[in-house]
C-alpha positions as CSV (number, residue, x, y, z in Angstrom):
1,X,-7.7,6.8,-40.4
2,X,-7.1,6.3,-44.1
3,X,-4.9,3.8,-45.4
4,X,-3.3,2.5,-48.8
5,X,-2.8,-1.4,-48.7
6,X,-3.3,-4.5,-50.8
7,X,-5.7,-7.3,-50.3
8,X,-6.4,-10.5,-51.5
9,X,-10.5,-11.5,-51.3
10,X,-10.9,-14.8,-48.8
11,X,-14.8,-14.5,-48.8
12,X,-18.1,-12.4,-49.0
13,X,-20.8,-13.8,-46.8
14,X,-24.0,-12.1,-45.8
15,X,-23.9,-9.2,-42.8
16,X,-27.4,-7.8,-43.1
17,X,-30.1,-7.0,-45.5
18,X,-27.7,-4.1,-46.9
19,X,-24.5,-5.4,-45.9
20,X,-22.1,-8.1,-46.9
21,X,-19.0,-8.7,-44.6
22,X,-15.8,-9.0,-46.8
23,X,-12.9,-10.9,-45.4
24,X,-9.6,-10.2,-46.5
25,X,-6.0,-10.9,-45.9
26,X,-3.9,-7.5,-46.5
27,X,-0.7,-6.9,-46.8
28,X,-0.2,-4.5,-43.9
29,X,-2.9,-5.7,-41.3
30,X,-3.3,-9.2,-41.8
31,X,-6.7,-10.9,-42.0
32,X,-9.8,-8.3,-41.9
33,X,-13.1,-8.4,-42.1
34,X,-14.7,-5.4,-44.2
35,X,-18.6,-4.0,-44.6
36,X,-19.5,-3.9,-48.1
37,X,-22.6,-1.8,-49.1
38,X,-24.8,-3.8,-51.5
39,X,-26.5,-0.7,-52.6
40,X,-23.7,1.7,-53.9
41,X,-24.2,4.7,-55.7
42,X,-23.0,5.5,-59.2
43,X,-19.9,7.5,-57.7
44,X,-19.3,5.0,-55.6
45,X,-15.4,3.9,-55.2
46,X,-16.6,0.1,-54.3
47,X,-18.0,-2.3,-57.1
48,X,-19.5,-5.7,-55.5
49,X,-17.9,-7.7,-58.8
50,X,-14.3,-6.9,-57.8
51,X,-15.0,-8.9,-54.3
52,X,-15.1,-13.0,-55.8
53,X,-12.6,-15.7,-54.4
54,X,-8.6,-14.9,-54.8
55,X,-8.8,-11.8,-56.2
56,X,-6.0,-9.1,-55.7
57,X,-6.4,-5.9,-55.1
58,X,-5.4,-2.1,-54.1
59,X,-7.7,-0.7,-51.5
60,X,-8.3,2.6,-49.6
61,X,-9.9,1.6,-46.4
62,X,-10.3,3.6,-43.1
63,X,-8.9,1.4,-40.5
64,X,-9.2,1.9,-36.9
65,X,-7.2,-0.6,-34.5
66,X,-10.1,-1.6,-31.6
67,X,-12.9,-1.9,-35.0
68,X,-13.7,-5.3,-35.5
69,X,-15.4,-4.9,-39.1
70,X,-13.3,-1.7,-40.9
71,X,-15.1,0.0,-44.0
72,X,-13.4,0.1,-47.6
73,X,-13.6,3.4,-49.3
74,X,-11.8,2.4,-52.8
75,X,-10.9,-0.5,-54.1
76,X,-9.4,-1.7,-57.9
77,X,-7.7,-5.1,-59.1
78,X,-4.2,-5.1,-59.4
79,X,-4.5,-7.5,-62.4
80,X,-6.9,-9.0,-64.2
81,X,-8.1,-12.6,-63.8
82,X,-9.8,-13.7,-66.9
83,X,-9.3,-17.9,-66.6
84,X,-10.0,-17.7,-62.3
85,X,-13.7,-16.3,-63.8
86,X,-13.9,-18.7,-67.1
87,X,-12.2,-21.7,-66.3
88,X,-14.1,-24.4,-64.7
89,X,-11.3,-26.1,-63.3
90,X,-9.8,-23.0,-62.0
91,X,-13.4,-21.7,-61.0
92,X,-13.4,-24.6,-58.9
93,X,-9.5,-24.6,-57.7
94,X,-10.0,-21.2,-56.4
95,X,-13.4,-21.8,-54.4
96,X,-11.2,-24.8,-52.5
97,X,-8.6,-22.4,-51.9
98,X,-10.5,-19.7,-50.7
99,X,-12.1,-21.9,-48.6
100,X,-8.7,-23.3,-47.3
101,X,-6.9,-20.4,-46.9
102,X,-10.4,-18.8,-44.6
103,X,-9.8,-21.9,-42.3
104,X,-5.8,-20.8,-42.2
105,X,-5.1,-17.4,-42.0
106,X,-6.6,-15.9,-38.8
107,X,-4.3,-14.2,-37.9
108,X,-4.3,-9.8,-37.8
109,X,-0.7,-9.2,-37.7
110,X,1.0,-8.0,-40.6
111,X,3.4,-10.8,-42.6
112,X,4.2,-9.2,-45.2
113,X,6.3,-12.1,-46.8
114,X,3.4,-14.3,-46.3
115,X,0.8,-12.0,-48.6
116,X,3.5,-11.9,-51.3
117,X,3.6,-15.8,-51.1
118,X,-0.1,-15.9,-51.9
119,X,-0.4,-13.0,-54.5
120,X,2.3,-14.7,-56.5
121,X,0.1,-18.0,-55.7
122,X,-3.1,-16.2,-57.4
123,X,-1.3,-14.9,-60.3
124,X,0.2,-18.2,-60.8
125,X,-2.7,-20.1,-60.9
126,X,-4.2,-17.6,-63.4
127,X,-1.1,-18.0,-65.8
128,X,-0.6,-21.8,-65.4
129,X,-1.3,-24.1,-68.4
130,X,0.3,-27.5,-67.0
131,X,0.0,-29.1,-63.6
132,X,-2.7,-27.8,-62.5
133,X,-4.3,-30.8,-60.9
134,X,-1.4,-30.4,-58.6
135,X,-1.7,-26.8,-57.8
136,X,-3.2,-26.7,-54.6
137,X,-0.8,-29.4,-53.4
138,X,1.9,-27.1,-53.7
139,X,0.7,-24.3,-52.1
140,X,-0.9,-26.7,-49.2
141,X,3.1,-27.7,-49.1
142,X,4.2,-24.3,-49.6
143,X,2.3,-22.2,-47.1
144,X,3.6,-24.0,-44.0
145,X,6.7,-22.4,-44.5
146,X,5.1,-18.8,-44.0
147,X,2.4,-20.3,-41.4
148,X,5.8,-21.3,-39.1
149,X,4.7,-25.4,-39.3
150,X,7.2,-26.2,-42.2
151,X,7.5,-30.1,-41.8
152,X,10.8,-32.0,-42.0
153,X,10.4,-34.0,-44.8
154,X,14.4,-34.5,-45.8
155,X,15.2,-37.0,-42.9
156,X,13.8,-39.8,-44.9
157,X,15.2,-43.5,-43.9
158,X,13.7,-46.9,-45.5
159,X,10.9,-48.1,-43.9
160,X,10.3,-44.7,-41.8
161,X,7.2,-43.4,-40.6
162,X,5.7,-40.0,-40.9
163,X,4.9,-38.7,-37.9
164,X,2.1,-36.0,-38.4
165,X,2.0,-34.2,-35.2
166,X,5.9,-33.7,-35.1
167,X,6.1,-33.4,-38.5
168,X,9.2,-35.9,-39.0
169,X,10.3,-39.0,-40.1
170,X,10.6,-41.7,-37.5
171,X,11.9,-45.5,-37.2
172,X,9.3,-46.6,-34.6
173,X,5.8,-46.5,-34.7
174,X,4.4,-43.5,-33.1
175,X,2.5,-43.9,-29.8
176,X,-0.4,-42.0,-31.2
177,X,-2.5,-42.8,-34.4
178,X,-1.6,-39.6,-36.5
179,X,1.1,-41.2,-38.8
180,X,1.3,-42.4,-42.2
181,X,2.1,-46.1,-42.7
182,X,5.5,-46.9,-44.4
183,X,4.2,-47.4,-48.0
184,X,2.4,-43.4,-47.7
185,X,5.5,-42.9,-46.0
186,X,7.9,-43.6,-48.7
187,X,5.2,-42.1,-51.3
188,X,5.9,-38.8,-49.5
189,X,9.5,-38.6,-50.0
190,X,9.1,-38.1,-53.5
191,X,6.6,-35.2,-53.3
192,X,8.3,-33.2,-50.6
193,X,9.7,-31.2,-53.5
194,X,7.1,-29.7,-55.4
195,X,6.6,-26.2,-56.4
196,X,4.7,-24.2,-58.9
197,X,8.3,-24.3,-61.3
198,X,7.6,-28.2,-61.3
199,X,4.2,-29.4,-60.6
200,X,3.4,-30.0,-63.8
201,X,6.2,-33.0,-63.9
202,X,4.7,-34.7,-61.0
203,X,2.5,-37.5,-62.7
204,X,-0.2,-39.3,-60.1
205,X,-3.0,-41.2,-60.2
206,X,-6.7,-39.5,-58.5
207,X,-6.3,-42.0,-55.5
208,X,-2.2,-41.0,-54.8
209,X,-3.3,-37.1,-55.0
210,X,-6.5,-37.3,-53.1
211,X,-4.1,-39.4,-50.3
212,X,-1.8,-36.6,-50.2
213,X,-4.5,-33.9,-49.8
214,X,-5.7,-35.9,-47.2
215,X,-2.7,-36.1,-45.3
216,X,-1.5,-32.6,-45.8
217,X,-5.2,-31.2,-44.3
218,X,-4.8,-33.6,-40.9
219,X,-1.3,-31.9,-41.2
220,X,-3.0,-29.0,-41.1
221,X,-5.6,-30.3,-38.2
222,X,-3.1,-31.2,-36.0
223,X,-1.2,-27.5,-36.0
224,X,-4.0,-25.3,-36.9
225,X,-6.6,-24.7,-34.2
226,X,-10.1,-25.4,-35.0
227,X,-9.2,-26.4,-38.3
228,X,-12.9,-27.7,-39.7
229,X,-13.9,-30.1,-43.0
230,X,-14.1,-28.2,-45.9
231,X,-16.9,-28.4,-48.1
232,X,-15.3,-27.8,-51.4
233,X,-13.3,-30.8,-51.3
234,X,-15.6,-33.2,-52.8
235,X,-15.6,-31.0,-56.1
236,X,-12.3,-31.1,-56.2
237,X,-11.3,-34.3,-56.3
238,X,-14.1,-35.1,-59.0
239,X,-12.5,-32.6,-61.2
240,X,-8.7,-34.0,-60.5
């Protein structure tokens, strides 16, 4: 059956000799996998350069419910992303994010307030000119809201620990070792408000940021299953 949705790109990996495997997270079907012909004809609705990490688009794809891989038949951007394909640093910030949001988003049910979160993400990374070094720390922050793991960081008391696995502020150390000590702690409170509107005001050193991207991903760990290293990290925190 043919169906109109939108689609944001996760990752193109290799299916076969003349196949790639797409995956995508849609507006009305969640996460899917789709087959992409590497050979397409001239008349073809599907060009290979629209699939790269983050981009948006409108696609025509036949979708049947008990298919594990569905086939695209059309597909177009819904904007253009000219710095996400020039700018180094946004290069980069996209391939971590890609990456991030493949580990995340797993889900095939529709959330439909959860693919508007990220397309406003994408075109706000495109359009941004300030803060970007903290870009990813917001939407890390951001998307546990939509993912149903929204931590409670507004119960802060002096000399409080942050207990990861509940995902709360407590006066006693935790009987397990996923906390953050009092001084990362205290560091967090400050932070627990950022979003894309302000990034660009929160001024850290290289070693405070990569300590917060640390503790958001074992955040992450500890609620999302299977949640594995990613490799584009390193790059990352070279770059900011």
């Amino acid at each position: 059956m043919q169906h109109k949705t939108q689609g944001i790109v996760l990752n193109v990996g290799k299916y076969s000799d003349t196949y790639a495997i797409v995956h995508a997270y849609t507006r009305d079907f969640g996460r899917v996998a789709y087959l992409l012909p590497k050979n397409r004809g001239k008349k073809s609705g599907i060009k290979g350069s629209l699939f790269f990490p983050l981009s948006v688009l409108s696609l025509d794809v036949e979708h049947l419910p008990l298919r594990e891989i569905q086939r695209p038949k059309e597909a177009e951007r819904l904007f253009p992303l000219y710095d996400l394909c020039t700018n180094v640093n946004k290069v980069s910030m996209a391939f971590f994010l890609s990456e991030f949001l493949s580990k995340v988003l797993r889900e095939s049910d529709k959330n439909e307030l959860l693919f508007d979160f990220l397309k406003h993400s994408v075109e706000t990374l495109e359009e941004t000119t300030g803060g970007l070094a903290n870009f990813h720390l917001a939407l890390m922050l951001g998307l546990t809201h939509y993912l149903g793991i929204l931590p409670n960081l507004d119960n802060y008391k002096t000399d409080s620990y942050f207990d990861l696995m509940n995902g709360e502020f407590v006066q006693n150390t935790p009987l397990h070792n996923h906390y953050l000590n009092k001084a990362q702690s205290a560091y967090l409170t400050t932070f627990r408000r950022i979003h894309y509107g302000n990034m660009h005001l929160f001024r850290m050193s290289r070693n405070n940021r990569n300590a917060i991207v640390d503790s958001l991903l074992d955040y992450y760990r500890l609620h999302v299953y299977d949640f594995p290293p990613l490799k584009s990290l390193d790059v990352l925190r070279e770059l900011f």
